[in-house]
C-alpha positions in Angstrom: 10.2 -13.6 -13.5 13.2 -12.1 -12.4 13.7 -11.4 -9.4 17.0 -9.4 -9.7 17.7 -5.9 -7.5 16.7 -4.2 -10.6 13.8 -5.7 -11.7 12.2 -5.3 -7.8 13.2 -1.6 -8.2 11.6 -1.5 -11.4 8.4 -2.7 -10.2 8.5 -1.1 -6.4 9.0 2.6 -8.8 5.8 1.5 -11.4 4.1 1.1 -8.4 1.9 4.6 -7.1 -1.7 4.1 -5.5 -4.2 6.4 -6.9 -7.7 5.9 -5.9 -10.2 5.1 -8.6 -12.3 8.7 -7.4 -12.0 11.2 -6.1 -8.6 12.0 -6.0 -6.6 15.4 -7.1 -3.5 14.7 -8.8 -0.6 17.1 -9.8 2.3 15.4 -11.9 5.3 17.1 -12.6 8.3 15.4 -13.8 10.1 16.2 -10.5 7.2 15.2 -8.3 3.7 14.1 -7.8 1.4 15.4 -5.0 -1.9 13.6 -4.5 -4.9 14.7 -2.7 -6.7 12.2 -1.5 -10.9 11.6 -0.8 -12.0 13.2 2.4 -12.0 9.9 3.8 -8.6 9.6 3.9 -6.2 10.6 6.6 -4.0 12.7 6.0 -5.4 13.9 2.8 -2.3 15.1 1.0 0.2 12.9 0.4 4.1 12.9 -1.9 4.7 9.6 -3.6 7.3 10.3 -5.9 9.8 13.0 -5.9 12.7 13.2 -8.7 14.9 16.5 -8.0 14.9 17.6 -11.7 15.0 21.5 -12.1 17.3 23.9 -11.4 19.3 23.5 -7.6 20.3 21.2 -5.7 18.1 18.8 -3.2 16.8 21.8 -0.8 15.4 23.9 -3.8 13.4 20.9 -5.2 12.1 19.9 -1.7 10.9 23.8 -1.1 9.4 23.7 -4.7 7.6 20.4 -4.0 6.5 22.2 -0.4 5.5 25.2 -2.2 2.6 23.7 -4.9 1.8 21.3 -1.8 0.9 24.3 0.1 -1.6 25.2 -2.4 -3.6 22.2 -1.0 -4.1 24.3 2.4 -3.3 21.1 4.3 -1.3 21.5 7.4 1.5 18.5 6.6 1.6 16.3 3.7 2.9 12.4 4.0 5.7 11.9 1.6 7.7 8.4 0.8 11.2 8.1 0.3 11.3 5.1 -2.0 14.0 2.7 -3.3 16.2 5.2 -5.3 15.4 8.6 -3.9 18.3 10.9 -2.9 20.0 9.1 -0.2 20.0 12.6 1.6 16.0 13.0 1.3 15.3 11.7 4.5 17.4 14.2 6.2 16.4 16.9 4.4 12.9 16.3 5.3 13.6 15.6 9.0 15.6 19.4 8.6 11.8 20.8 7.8 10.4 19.6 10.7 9.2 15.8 9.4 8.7 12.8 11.6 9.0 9.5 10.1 6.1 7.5 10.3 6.3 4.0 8.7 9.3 1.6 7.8 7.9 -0.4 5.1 9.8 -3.5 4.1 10.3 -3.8 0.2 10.2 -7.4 -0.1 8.9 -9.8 -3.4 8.7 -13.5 -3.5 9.3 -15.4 -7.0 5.9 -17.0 -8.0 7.3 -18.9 -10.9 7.8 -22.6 -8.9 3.9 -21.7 -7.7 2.2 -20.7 -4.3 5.0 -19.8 -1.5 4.3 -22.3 1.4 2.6 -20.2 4.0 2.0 -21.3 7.8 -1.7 -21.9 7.7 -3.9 -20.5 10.9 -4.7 -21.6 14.2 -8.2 -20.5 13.8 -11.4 -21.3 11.6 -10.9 -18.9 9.2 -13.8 -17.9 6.3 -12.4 -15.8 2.9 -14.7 -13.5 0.9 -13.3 -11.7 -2.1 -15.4 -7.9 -1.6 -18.4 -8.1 -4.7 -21.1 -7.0 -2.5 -22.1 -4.3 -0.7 -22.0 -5.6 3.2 -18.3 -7.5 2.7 -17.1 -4.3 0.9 -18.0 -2.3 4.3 -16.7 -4.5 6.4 -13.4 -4.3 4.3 -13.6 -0.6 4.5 -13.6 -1.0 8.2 -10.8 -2.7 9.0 -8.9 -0.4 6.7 -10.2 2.3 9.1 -8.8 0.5 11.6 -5.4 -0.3 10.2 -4.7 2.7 8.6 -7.1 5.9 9.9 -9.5 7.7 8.0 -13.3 7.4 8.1 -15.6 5.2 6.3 -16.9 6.4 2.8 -20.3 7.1 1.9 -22.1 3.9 1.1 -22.7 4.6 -2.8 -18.6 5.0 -2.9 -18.9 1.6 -0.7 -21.4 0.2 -3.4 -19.0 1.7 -5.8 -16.3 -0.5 -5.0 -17.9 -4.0 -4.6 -18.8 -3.2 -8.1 -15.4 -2.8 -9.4 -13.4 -5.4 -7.3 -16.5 -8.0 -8.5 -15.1 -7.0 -11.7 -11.6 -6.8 -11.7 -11.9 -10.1 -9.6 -13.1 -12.0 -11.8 -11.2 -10.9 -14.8 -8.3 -11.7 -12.9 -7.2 -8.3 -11.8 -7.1 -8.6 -8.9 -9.2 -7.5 -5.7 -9.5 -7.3 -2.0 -10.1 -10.4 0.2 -12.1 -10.0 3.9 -11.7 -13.0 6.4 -14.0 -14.1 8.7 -13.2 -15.8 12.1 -16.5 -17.0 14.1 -18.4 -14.5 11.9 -16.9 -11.5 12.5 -14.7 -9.8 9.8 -11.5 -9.7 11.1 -8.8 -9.0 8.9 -8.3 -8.0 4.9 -6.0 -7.4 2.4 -5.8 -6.1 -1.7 -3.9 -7.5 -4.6 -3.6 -6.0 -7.9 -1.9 -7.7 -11.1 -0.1 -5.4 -13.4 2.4 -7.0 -16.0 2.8 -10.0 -14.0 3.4 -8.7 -10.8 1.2 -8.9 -8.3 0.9 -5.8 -6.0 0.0 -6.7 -2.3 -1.4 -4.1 -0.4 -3.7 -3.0 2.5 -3.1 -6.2 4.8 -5.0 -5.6 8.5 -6.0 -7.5 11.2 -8.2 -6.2 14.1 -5.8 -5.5 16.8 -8.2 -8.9 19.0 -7.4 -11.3 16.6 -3.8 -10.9 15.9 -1.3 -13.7 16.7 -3.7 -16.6 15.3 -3.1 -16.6 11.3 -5.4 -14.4 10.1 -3.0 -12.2 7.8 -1.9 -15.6 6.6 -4.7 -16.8 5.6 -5.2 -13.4 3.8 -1.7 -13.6 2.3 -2.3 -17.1 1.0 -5.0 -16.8 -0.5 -3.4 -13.3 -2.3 -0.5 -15.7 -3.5 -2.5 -18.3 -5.2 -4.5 -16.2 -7.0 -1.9 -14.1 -8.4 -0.3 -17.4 -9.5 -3.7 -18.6 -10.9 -3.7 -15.3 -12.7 -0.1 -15.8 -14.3 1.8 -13.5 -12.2 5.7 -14.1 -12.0 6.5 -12.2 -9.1 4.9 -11.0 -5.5 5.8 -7.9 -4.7 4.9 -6.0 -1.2 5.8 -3.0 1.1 5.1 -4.4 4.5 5.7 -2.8 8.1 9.1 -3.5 9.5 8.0 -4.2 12.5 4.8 -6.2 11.9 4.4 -7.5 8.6 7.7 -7.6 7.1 8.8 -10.7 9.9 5.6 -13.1 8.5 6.7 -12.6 4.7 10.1 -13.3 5.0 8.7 -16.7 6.9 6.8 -17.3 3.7 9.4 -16.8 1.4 9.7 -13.2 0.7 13.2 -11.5 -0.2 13.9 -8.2 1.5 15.6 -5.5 -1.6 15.7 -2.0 0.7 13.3 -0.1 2.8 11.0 3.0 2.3 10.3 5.3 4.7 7.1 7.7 5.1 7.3 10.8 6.3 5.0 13.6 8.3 6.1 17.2 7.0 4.8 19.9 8.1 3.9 22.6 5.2 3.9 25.6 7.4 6.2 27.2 9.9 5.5 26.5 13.4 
């Protein structure tokens, strides 16, 4: 697959998480503001923002604020992605917002096969989530990466039911591993017109340093390529993540940085 600038942006842009339930979305064609499950934190996020009616940046930023604001949420976390308004960040930082995240934009070319990845230094044991207990313990760690709380167990049971699915239809899924019996780390893919979305990669702050996300992102890579994906594609944390992909073969096209706004006036 190519793996061109363009193409990357292409398939960074296609790219917008939505959970399966639960969620409130509005869609404009200048913007789209999601509301997320209340066991998310924060709960209101900006994914995509194209400047499209009348004005210049400022104007579109205060309309997106405004129909945010109808949310009743204190702050919102909004992404300026590959292509935005070069002046977005600024104009955001202006109204009060913090950045947050760096994420890496970074995709590795699956045509030739599996990337070679550094394997662990640790025993470690990989469970693709189709059950109720390995879906927790998946929904765990993401509490611990990322914040938020853990669902209620039928959304849990939920879940395993779809990723047993989508796993085995080649869809993709989300992968626990297991070091001395104790979950330790996880991490989602997703294949969507031959790209395979990585996503949600954790480790529990203990067990970092001995291969665990590795493992993870191996085992990500060779079943995308199993699955007929051309291209890996991945936002990872500048200052975590993004250094072990580029070890294993991953090509950095840009950065995106997410933002804490504040709705409201101080």
């Amino acid at each position: 697959m190519s793996m061109s600038a363009a193409s990357v942006a292409a398939a960074s842009a296609a790219w917008i998480w939505i959970p399966e339930t639960g969620a409130t979305v509005v869609e404009t064609d200048e913007y789209t503001i999601i509301e997320l499950p209340d066991w998310y934190e924060p709960r209101l996020t900006v994914p995509v923002f194209r400047p499209a009616g009348p004005g210049g940046l400022a104007e579109a930023v205060e309309r997106t604020m405004e129909r945010a604001r109808d949310f009743g949420w204190p702050e919102a976390r909004w992404t300026v992605r590959l292509g935005d308004p070069a002046e977005l960040g600024g104009e955001l930082r202006a109204r009060g917002g913090q950045a947050e995240i760096v994420l890496d934009v970074l995709a590795a070319d699956l045509d030739a096969g599996v990337p070679t990845v550094e394997p662990p230094v640790v025993e470690v044991t990989l469970k693709w989530v189709s059950d109720f207990e390995t879906a927790r313990d998946g929904w765990i760690l993401g509490s611990v990466g990322f914040g938020g709380e853990i669902p209620p167990d039928h959304r849990i049971e939920l879940s395993a039911e779809r990723d047993a699915a989508t796993v085995a239809a080649g869809e993709g899924g989300t992968l626990v591993a297991y070091v001395d019996g104790r979950a330790a780390g996880s991490g989602g893919v997703t294949l969507v017109d031959g790209v395979a979305r990585l996503w949600g990669g954790v480790v529990l702050p203990t067990l970092r340093g001995r291969g665990v996300y590795r493992a993870v992102l191996a085992a990500r890579l060779a079943y995308a390529v199993e699955n007929g994906a051309g291209m890996a594609l991945v936002r990872g944390r500048a200052d975590t993540s993004g250094p072990i992909l580029r070890r294993a073969g991953f090509t950095g096209f840009g950065q995106e940085t997410v933002y804490r706004v504040p709705l409201w006036p101080a």
